[in-house]
C-alpha positions as CSV (number, residue, x, y, z in Angstrom):
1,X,-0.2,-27.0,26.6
2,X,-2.4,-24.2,25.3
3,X,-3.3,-20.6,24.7
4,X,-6.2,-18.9,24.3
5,X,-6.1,-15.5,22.1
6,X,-8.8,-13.1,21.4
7,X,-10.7,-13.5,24.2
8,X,-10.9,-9.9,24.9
9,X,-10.3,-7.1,22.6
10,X,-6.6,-6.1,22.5
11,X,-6.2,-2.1,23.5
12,X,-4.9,0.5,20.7
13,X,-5.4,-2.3,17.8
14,X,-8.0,-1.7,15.5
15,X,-10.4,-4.1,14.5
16,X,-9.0,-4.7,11.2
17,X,-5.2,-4.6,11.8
18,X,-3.1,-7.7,12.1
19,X,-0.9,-7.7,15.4
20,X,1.3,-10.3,16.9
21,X,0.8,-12.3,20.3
22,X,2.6,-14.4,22.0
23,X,3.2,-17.4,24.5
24,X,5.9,-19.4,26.1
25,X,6.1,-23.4,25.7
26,X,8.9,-25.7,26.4
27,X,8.8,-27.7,23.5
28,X,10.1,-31.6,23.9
29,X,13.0,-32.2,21.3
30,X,12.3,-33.9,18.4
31,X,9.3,-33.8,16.1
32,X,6.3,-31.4,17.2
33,X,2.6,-31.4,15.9
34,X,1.2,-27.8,16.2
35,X,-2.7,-27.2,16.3
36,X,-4.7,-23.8,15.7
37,X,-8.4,-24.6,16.4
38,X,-11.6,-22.6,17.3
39,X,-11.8,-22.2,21.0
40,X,-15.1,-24.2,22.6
41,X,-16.7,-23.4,18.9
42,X,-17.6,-19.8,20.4
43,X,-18.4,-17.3,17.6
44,X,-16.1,-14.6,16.6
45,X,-15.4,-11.6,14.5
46,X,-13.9,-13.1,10.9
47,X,-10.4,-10.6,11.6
48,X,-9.5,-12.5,14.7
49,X,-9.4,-15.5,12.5
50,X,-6.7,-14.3,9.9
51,X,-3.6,-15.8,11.2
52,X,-0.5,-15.4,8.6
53,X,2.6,-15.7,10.3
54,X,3.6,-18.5,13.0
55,X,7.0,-18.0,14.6
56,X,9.0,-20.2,16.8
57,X,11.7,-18.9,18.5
58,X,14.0,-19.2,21.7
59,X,15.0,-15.1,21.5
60,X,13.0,-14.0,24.2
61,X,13.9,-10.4,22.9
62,X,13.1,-10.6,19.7
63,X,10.5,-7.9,18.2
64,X,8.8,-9.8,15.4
65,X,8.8,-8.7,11.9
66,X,7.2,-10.8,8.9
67,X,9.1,-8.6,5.8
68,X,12.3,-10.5,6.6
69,X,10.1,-13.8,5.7
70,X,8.4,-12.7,2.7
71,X,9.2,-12.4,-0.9
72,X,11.3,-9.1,-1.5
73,X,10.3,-6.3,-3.5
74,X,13.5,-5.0,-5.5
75,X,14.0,-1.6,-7.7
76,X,16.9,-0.1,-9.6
77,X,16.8,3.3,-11.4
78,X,19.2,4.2,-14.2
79,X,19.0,7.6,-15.6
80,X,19.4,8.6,-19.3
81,X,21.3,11.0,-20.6
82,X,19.5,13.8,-21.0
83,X,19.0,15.1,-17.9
84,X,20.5,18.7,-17.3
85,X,21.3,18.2,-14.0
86,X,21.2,16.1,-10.6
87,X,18.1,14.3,-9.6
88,X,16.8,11.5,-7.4
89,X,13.8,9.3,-7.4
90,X,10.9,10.5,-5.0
91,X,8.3,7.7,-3.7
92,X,5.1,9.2,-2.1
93,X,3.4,5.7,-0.7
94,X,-0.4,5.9,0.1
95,X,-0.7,2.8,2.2
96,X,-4.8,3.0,2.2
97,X,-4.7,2.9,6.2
98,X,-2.6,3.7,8.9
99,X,0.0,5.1,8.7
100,X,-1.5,6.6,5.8
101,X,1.5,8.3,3.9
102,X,4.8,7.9,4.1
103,X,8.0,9.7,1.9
104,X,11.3,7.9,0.3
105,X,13.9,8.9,-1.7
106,X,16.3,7.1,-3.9
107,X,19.9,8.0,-4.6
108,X,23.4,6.8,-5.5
109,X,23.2,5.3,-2.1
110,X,19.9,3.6,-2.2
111,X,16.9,4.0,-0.6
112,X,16.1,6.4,2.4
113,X,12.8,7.3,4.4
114,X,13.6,10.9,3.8
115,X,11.9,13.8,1.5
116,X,15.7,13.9,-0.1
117,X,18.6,11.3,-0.1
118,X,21.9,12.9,1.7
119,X,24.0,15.4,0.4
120,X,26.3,13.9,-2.2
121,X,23.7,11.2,-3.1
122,X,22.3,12.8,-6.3
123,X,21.9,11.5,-9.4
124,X,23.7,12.2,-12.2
125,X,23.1,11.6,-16.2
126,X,23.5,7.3,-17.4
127,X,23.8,6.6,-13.1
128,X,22.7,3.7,-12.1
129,X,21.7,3.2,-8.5
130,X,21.7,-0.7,-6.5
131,X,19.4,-3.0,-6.4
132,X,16.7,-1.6,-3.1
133,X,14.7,-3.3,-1.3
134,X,11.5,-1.5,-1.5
135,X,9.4,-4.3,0.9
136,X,9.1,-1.4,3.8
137,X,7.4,0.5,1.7
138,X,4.6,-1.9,0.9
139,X,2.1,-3.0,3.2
140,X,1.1,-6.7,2.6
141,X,-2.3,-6.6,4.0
142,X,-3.5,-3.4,1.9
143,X,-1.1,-2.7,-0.9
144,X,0.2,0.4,-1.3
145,X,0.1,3.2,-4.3
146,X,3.4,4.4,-5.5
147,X,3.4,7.7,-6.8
148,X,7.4,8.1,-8.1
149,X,8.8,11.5,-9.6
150,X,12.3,12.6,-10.7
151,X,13.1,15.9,-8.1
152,X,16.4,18.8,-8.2
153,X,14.7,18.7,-4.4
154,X,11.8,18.1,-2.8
155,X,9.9,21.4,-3.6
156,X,11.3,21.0,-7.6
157,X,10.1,18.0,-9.9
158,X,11.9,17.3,-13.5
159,X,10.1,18.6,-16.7
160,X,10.6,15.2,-17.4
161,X,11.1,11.1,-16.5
162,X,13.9,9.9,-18.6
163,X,14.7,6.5,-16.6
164,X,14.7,2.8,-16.8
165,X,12.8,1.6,-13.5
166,X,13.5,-1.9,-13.2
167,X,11.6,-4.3,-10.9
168,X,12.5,-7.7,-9.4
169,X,11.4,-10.1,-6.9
170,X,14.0,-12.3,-4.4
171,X,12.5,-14.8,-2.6
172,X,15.4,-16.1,-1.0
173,X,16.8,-13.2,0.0
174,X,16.1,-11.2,3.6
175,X,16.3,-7.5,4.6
176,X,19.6,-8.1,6.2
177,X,21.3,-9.2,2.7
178,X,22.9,-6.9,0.7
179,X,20.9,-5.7,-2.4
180,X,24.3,-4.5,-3.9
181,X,25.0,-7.8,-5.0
182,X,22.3,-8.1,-7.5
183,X,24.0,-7.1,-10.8
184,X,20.8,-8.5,-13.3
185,X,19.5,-5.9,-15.9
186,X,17.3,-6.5,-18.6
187,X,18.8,-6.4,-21.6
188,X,17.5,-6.6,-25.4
189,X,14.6,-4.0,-24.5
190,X,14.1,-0.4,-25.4
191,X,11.4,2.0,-25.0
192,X,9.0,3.2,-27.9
193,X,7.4,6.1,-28.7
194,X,5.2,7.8,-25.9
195,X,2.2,9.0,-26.4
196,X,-0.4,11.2,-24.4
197,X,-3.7,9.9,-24.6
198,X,-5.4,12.7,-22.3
199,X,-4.6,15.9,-20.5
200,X,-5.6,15.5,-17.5
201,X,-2.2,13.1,-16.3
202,X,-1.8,14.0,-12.8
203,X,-5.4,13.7,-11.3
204,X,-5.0,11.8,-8.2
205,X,-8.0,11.0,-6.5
206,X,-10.4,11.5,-9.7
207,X,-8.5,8.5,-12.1
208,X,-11.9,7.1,-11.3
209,X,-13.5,9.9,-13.6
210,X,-11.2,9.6,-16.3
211,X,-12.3,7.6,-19.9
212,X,-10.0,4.3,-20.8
213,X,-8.0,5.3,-23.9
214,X,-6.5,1.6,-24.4
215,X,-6.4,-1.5,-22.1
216,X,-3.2,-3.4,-21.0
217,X,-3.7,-7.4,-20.4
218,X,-2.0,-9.2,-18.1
219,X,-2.6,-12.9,-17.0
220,X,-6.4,-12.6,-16.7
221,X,-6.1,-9.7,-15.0
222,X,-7.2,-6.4,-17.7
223,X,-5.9,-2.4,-16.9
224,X,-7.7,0.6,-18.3
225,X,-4.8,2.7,-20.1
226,X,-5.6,6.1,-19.1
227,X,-3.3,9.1,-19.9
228,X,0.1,8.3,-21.5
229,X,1.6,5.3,-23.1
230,X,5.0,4.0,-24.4
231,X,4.7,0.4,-25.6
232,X,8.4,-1.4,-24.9
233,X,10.4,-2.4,-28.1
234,X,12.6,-5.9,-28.2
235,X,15.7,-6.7,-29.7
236,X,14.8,-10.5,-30.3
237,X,16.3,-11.3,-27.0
238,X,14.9,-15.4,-26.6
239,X,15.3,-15.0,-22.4
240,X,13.0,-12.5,-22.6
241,X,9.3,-13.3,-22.0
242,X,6.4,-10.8,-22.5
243,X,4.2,-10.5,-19.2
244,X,1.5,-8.3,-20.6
245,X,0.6,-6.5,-24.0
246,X,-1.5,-3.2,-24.8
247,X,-4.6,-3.4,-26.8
248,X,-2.5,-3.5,-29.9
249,X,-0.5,-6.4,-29.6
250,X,2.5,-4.6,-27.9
251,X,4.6,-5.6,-25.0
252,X,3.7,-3.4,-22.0
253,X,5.9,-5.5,-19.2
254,X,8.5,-8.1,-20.0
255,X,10.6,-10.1,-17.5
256,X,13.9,-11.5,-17.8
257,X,15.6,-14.2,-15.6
258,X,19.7,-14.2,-15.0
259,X,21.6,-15.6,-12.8
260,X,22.5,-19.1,-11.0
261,X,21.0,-20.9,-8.1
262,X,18.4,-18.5,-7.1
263,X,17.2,-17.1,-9.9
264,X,16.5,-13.0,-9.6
265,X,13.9,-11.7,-12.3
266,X,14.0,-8.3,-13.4
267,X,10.8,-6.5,-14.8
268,X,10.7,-3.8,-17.4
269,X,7.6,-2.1,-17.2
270,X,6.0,0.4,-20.4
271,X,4.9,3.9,-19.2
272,X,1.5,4.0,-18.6
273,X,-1.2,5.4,-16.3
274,X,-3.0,2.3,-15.5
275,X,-6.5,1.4,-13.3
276,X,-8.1,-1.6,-13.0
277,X,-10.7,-2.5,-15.5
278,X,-14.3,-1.8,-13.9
279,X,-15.9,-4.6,-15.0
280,X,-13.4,-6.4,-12.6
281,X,-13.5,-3.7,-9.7
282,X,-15.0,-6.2,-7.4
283,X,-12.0,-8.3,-7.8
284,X,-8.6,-7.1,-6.1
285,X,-5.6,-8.5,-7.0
286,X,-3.7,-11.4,-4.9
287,X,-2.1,-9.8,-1.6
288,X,0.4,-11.3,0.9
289,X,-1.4,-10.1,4.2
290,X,1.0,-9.9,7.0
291,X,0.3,-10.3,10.8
């Protein structure tokens, strides 16, 4: 048995976004051989050629969805102290296509699509929210900018970000387990002492414009250090290991493993406005496109 796709162009997708299609087999029990080949070697456009996701199912009903089958994108926020009164975390997501935009919030609670998380839900000074699963919020195929802020609400920022953003990744784990399980924290890591490198710290769209004030390597990728900076201190913790450094020699992001079975690691990350290096703007980093 076999099925043709793309033969005609599919109404209300654009050319470059992924969509699913589908077909019904009956499959014989037992061991199956599956074959994706080009049909009667007929040219096509390259996108019809990007298939990422294969699912075999006997739910009829089922609305596909590849985020459950991916690696998960987790964040916890713990406030400091010195916050004068109740805050949460806002995320403003440019996803570079559409949808373009999109609003979150993140509270006692967890995470929301909402400009503010429920009432009740604020944070207050040394909180700690769960462990959220932030993989909605970032498109596979494009990436996505997060632009975070502490708010009193959604028309008041904080003078100020004092809080530990943690990141981790689960790759066993799906959208229908419960984040509230993961307990890991980094430990054995503090933050230095910032410093502002340029005045111009909230300039959006003209980052491009800005001069590099220090550079941030990690792996072989290299980041232009742009505004601020606060290089992460360690505590001679031996489980920690040092993911990327600043010019300098100091730690910018650090990872830490904990845990048994599948292990859960959690990423501190320095502050720092960050871009690519231009030398490598040709080059985008590694995406998990999605179909």
């Amino acid at each position: 048995m076999a099925q043709v796709f793309d033969r005609e162009v599919i109404s209300g997708v654009a050319d470059w976004e992924y969509t699913w299609q589908s077909f019904d087999a009956d499959l014989p029990a037992g061991d199956v051989t599956l074959s994706l080949t080009k049909h009667e070697q007929n040219n096509c456009v390259g996108y019809v050629r990007h298939v990422d996701y294969l699912l075999l199912t006997t739910d009829q009903q089922m609305v596909p969805d590849h985020l459950a089958y991916g690696p998960q994108t987790l964040l916890r926020v713990t406030l400091g102290e010195e916050v004068d009164r109740p805050v949460y975390l806002h995320l403003f997501v440019d996803h570079y296509r559409d949808p373009w935009y999109a609003h979150f919030t993140i509270g006692q609670d967890g995470l929301h699509a909402a400009l503010a998380p429920p009432a009740g839900q604020m944070l207050k000074p040394g909180e700690a929210t769960p462990w959220c699963n932030l993989t909605p919020t970032v498109y596979q195929d494009s990436g996505a900018a997060l632009n975070l802020s502490l708010r009193h609400s959604y028309y008041e920022k904080a003078k100020r970000f004092p809080a530990k953003l943690e990141f981790g990744r689960d790759r066993s784990r799906s959208l229908e387990s419960s984040d509230r399980s993961l307990t890991t924290s980094a430990t054995g890591v503090e933050r230095g002492e910032l410093a502002s490198l340029e005045p111009y710290q909230n300039s959006g769209k003209f980052l491009s414009y800005l001069n590099p004030q220090d550079t941030v390597t990690w792996g072989d990728q290299q980041l232009e250090v742009l505004s601020v900076k606060q290089p992460l201190k360690l505590r001679g913790n031996a489980d920690l290991e040092i993911l990327a450094t600043f010019k300098d020699g100091q730690p910018a992001a650090v990872t830490q493993s904990s845990g048994q079975g599948d292990r859960v690691h959690t990423w501190v990350l320095a502050n720092a406005v960050v871009r690519q290096a231009r030398a490598d703007c040709s080059t985008s980093a590694r995406t998990e496109s999605r179909c």
